[in-house]
N, C-alpha and C positions, 0 to 999 in steps of 0.2 A: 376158644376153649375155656370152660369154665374152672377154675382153681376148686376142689373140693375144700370142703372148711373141716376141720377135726371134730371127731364125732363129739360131743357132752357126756359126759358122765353125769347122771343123775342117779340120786339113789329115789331105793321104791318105795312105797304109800307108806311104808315104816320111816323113812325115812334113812334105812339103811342101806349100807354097799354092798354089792356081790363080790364073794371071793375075786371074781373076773374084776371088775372095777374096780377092785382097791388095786388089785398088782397093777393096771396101768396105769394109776395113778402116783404109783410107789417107783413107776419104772423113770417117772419125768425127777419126783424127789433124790434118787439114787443118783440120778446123774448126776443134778448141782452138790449132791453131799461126797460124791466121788472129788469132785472140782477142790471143794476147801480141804477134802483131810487125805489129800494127794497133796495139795501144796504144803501142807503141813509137815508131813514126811520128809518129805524130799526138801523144805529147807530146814529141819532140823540137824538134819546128817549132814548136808552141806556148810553150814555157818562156819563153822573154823575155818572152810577154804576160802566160805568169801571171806571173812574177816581178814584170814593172813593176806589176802591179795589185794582187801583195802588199807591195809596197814591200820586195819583198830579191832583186835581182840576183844581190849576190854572197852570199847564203844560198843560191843554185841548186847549191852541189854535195848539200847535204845533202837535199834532192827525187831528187838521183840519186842518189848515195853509199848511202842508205839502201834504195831498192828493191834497189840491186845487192847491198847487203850481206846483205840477208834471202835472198832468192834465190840466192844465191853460197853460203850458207850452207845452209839446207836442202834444198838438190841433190843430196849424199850421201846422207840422211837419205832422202829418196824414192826413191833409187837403192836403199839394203838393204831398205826395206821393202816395195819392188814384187818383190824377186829372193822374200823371206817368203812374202808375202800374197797375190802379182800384181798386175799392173799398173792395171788398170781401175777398181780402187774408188781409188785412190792420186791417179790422173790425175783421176774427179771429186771428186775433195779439192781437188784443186788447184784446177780451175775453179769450185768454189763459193766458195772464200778469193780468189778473184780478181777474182769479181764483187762480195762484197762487201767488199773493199778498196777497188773502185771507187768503189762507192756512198758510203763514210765518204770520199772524194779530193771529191768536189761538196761536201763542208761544210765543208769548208779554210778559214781564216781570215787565216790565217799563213802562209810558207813552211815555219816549223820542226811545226806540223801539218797541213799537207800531207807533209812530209817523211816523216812517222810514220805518218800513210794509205799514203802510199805503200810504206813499207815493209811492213805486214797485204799491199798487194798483189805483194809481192816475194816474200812466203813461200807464195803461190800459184802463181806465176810460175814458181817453183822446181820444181815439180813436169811443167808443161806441155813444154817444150823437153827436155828429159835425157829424160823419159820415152816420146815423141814417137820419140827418133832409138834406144832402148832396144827399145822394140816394133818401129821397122823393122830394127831389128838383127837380133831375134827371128825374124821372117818372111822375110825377104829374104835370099838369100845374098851375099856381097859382090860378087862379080863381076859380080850381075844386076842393083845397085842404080843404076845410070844410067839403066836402061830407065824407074823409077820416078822418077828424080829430077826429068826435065821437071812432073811434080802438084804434087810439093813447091816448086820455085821458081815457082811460077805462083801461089802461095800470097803468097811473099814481094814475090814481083812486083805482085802486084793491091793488096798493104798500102799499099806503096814509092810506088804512086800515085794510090791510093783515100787514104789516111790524110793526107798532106800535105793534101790538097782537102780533107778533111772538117774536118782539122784547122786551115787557114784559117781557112774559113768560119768555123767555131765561135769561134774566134779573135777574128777580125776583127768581129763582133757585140755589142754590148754586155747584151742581153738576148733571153732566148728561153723565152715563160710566163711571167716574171717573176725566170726564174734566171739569171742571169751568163752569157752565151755560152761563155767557157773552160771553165766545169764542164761544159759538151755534152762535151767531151772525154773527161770520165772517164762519165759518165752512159749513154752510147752504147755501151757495154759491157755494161749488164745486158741488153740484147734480143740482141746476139753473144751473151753468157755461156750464154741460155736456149738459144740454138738450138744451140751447140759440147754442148751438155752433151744436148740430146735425142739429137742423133747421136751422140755418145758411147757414150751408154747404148745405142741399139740395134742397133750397129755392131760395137766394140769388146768378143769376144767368143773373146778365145783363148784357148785351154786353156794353164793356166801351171801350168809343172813344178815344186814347192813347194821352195826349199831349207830342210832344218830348223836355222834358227839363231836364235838373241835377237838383239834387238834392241838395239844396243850404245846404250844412252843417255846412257854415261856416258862414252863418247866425243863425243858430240853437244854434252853441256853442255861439254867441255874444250874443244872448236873456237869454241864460242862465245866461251868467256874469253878463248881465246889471239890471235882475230881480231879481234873487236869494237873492244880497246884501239888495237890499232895501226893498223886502219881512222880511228878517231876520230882520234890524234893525225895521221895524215897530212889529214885534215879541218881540222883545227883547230890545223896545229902555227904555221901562218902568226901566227895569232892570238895562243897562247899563248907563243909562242915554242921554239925547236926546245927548248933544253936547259932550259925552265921546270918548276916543280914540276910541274905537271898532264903534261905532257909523259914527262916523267922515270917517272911512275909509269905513262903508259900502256904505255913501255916493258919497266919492270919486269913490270906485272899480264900483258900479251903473250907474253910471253916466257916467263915460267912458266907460260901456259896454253899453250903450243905443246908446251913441255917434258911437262906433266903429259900432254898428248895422244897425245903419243909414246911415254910408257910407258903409259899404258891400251891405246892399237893393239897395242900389241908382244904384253900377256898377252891379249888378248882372240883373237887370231889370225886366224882364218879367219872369225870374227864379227863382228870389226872393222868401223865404219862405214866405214873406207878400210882394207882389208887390207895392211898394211906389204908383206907376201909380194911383191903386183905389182910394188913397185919393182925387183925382180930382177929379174925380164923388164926387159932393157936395153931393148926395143922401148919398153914403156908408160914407162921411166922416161923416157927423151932425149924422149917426144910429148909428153909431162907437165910436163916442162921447157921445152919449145919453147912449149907454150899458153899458162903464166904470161907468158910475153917476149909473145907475139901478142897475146895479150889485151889488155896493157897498151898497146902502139902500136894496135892497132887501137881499142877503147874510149879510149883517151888521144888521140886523132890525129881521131877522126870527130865527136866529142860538141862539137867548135867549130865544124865548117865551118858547120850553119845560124846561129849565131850571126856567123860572119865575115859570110856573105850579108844578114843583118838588120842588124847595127849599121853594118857598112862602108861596107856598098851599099844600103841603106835598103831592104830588100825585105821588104814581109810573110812572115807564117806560111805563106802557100798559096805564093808564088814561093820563097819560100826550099826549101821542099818540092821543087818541080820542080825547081828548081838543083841538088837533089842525085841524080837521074834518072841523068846519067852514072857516077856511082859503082855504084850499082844494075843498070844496064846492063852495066859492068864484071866486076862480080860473077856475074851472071847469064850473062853468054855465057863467061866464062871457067869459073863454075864446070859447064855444059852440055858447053863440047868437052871440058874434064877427065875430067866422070865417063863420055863418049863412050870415051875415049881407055884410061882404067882397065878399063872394062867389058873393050871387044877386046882389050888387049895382057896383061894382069891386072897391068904395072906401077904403082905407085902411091906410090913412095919418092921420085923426083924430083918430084912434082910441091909440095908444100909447100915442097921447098927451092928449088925454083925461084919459087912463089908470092909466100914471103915476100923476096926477092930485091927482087922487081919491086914488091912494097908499097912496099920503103924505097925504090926511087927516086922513088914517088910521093908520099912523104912529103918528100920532098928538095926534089922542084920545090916541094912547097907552103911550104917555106921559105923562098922564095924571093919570096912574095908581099906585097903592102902594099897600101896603101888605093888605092892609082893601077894595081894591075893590074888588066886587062881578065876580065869576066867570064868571057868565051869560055877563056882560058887557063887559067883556075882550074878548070870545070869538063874539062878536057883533062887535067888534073895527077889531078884525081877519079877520070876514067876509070882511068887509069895503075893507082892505088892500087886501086881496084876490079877490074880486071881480078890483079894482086896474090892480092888477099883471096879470091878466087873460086877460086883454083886452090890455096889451102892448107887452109878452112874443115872442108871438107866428106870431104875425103883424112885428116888428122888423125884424125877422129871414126870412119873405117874402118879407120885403121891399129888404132888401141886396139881395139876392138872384132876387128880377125882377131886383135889379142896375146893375147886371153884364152878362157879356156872358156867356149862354151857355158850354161853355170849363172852365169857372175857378167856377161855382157853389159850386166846393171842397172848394176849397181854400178861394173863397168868404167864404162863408158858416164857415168856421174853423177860418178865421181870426175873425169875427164877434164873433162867438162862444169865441173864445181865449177873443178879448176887456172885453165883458163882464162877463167872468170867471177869467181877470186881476181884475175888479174892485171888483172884490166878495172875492176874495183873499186875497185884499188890504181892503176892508173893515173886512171881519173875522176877520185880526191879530189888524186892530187898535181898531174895537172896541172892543173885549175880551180882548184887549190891556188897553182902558180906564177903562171896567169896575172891572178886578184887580187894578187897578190905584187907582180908585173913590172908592171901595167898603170897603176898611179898614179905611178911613176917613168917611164915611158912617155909617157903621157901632159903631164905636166909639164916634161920635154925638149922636146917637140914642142911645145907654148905655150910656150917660151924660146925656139925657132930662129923660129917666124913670128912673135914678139913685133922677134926682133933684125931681120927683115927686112920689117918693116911691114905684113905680111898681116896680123895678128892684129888692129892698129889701125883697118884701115881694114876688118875686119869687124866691130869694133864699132861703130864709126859707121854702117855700112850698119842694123845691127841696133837701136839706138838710135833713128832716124833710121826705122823703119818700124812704120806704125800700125797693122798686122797683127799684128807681133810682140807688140804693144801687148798685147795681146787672149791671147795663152797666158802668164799671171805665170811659167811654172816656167823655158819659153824665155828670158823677157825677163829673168829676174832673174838668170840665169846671164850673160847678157850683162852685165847692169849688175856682176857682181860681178868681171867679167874687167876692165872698165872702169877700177876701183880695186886697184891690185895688193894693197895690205891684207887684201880679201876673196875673193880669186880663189881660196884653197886651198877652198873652199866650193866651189864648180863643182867640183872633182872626186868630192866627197862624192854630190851630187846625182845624178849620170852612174852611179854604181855600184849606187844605190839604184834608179834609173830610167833606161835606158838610153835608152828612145824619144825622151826628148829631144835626142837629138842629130841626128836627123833633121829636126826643125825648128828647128835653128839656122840662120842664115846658112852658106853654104858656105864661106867663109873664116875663121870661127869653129867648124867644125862639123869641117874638116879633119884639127886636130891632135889630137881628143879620136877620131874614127875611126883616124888612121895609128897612134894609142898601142896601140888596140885590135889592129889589123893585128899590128904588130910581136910583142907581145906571146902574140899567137899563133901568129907565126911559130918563137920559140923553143918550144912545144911538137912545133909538128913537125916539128923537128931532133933534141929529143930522142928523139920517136917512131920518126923514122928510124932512129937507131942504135940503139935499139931492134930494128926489126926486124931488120938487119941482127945482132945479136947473135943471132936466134931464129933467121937459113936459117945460120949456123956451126953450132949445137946440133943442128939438123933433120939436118947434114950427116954427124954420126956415126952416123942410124938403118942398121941391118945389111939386109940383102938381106930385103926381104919377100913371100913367096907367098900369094898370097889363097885362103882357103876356096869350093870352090864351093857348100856346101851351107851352110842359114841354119842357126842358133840351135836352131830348136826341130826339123829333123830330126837336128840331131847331139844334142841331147839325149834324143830319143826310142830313137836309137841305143844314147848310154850307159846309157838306162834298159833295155832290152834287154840288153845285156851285164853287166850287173850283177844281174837277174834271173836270167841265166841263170848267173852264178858263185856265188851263192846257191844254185840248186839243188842237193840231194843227189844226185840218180842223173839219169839220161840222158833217161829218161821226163818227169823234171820237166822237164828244161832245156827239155826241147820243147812242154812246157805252160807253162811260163814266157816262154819267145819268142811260143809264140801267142796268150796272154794281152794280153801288151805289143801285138804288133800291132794286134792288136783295139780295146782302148784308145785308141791311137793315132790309129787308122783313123776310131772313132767316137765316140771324146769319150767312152767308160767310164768308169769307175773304174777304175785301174792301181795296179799295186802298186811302187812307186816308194823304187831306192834311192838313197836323202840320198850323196850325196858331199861332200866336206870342202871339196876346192877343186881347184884345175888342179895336177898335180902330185903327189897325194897320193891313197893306194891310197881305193878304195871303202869305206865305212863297211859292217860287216858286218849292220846292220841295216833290215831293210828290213820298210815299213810301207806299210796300204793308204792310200793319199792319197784324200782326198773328192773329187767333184766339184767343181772349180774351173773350171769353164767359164766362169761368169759374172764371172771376177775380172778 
């Protein structure tokens, strides 16, 4: 019995896709983009459980820090060598390095290895999202991409309230078979992984036009030098201290690895892992500039609110989850009349600078919040900030993508992708960064004010004084150590290690170690506001932009046409050269395909027959 092979998607003598063929092709994408931003969900909500139950709370940036930083980082890296190879064997790269990052994240012992699982699943992750919005670049024209974008947010939508719940539960379970209920978190991933990666394979099926370049490695390794150091000391500068030996040298080794990157980009040129060239196009540089700022308030700004809802408000992983529904909602109907609004009018420059606008006022209200405001109001502040983010995310990612040819959409597409997953990376570690910084000073105020006005006292008595509390030593010993002012700096060691117990403290003893937390996080989202507020200034210099009505791959089937046909010698060829191309085109041939350099730069005068790449 013969195995049937999956049918090819080809688009026609335009070079375009039928409604029909873009959704199957959108059905294999949907799956690996369910895969990443279902894990995302569901360890969002979860982290405090697993944090308290590896005993390091404030170890929690380096569980994120490190996924972001692998993923941040090999996002260009999968950007040139899908624009090389094609995108399809790239993409399940990605999803195999992801499922099994998964699977090494269930044997975590430690935060700092989980941290390091996490990260094997960051450099999968890398690959799924960039490459994802790369391909709908490809197929899609820009003007027509709203019609598509209701599949894609229904994706994100169904994560945003499937992953909370699941994420709960698993949570909230202490075992399941005989494994830890938190590891269901990362485990729950290899039956997604199997199924994103069958539709993949028999989906994911378009003919990818080859650019002939190397693969710059030696740019790859200099990004890693020059990022790694300065990621880590913003990790750990708290720690080491800002101007400490270790510190100082992460500086230094940073710096000269940015430097040496700079000169390897510049001689490599148009082969470059990040083409220096695109920074010219003022368009991709002010977008490029704007996403480092967004990245950082939006990853710097959202990676506390579940933790505000769990420590503050004593809320589980699954409620914590739904509390954050209005941001999600936010996002979703803002970014829905947006791409409405883009598609009809074909403008698309206002709306980022209008987006990030309306972020930072929702960053502002949430500065405004502490342990005594009303949840109703916090999540109202959410919406605000979601509605924000909705309306700049997804315009960004279009604007870069009309700044460039055709042939580098990868690459565009990844570098962008890469800017604004630097700045989200760089915001996680500093502001988890400040708020261990701020939160023990914080804390320690607030047990001085209800110490001075008798709250503190007579919530030790309550606590003391109760044979329930009796019964959890970690509760009661916190109490008895606030009892004796000697040992009370103890109580804050415990709280950073283990935060759940502040939930079952006395409510008059339990106040001032929440309002610490509150505050604490209120000064990140003031920073994140002016933040944003610095990104709609930047956003506000991009020039007047006109969107392409035709996708990717009919304007490159075009340039492959005309370059066919200025290769040919006499008038006969040109017209066996244009029919040749057609045909190709039309049915997935072999073409004879010429290599262009980059946007900007004449046709390379040689041209070669490219193999079937259908299956790429």
């Amino acid at each position: 019995m013969t195995t049937p092979r999956p049918a090819t998607v080809h688009a026609g003598e335009d070079g375009e896709f039928s409604h029909r063929q873009i959704l199957v092709i959108l059905a294999g994408l949907m799956s690996a983009m369910f895969l990443a931003s279902l894990d995302q969900t569901i360890v969002s909500t979860a982290i405090r459980t697993i944090a308290d139950d590896l005993h390091g709370l404030d170890a929690q940036a380096w569980v994120t820090t490190a996924y972001l930083m692998t993923s941040t980082i090999s996002t260009p890296l999968y950007g040139k060598l899908s624009d090389i190879y094609g995108r399809k064997p790239f993409f399940v790269i990605g999803i195999v390095i992801f499922v099994f990052g998964s699977l090494l994240c269930t044997l975590a012992d430690s935060m700092y290895t989980l941290a390091v699982y996490r990260g094997i699943q960051g450099l999968g992750a890398g690959a799924l999202m960039s490459l994802s919005l790369a391909i709908i670049g490809d197929i899609i024209p820009p003007r027509d991409r709203a019609k598509y974008q209701g599949y894609m947010l229904a994706v994100f939508a169904s994560s945003s309230v499937i992953g909370p719940v699941i994420g709960g539960f698993f949570a909230g379970v202490d075992t399941i078979f005989g494994i830890d209920g938190w590891r269901w978190i990362f485990l729950i991933n290899v039956p997604i992984g199997a199924i994103a990666l069958t539709l993949v394979m028999l989906t994911l099926n378009v003919k990818n036009v080859r650019v002939d370049h190397r693969v710059d490695w030696a740019g790859a390794a200099a990004i890693v030098v020059g990022l790694v150091p300065l990621l880590l000391v913003a990790e750990q500068g708290r720690t080491w201290g800002w101007a400490s030996p270790a510190a100082l040298a992460c500086y230094v080794v940073g710096l000269a690895g940015i430097g040496l990157f700079l000169v390897v980009e510049a001689r490599a040129g148009d082969q470059a892992l990040i083409p220096l060239r695109l920074f010219r196009d003022r368009t991709f540089a002010i977008v490029t500039a704007g996403g480092v700022i967004v990245g950082m308030a939006m990853f710097g700004g959202m990676m506390t609110l579940p933790l505000y809802m769990q420590i503050v408000h004593g809320a589980d992983p699954m409620e914590s989850g739904l509390m954050m529904l209005p941001l999600v909602a936010g996002m979703m109907g803002a970014s829905i009349v947006s791409g409405q609004l883009i598609s009809k009018t074909g403008r698309v420059r206002e709306f980022p600078i209008f987006g990030t606008a309306v972020a930072a006022v929702g960053l502002f209200l949430l500065w405004t919040i502490d342990a005594d405001t009303s949840l109703t109001l916090v999540m109202g502040y959410m919406l605000v900030l979601g509605i924000g983010l909705g309306n700049c995310m997804q315009p960004l990612t279009l604007i870069v993508q009309n700044a460039v040819s055709p042939r580098e959409i990868g690459v565009a597409t990844a570098s962008a992708t890469f800017f604004r997953q630097l700045g989200g990376t760089a915001g996680v570690a500093v502001f988890l960064s400040i708020l261990f910084s701020r939160v023990g000073g914080s804390i320690s105020s607030e047990l001085e004010q209800a110490a001075a006005d008798g709250s503190l006292a007579r919530g030790v008595q309550q606590g003391l004084a109760d044979p329930a509390l009796r019964q959890d030593p970690e509760a009661y010993g916190i109490v008895e150590a606030l009892a004796d002012p000697a040992t009370g700096a103890g109580a804050l060691e415990t709280v950073t290690k283990d935060s759940s117990v502040i939930n079952r403290l006395p409510e008059l003893v339990a106040h001032p170690f929440e309002q610490g937390f509150a505050l604490s996080m209120s000064e990140i989202y003031l920073v994140a506001g002016i933040l944003a507020v610095a990104a709609s200034v930047v956003l506000a210099f991009l020039p007047p932009i006109v969107l392409r009505t035709g996708s990717a791959q009919a304007e490159a089937a075009r340039e492959a046409a005309e370059a066919a046909a200025a290769a040919a010698p006499s008038g006969t060829d040109v017209e066996a050269a244009e029919a040749a191309t057609e045909s190709g085109t039309a049915g997935g041939a072999d073409v004879p395909t010429t290599v262009t350099a980059g946007r900007g730069e004449k046709d390379t005068a040689t041209t070669r027959s490219a193999p079937d790449e259908t299956d790429r």
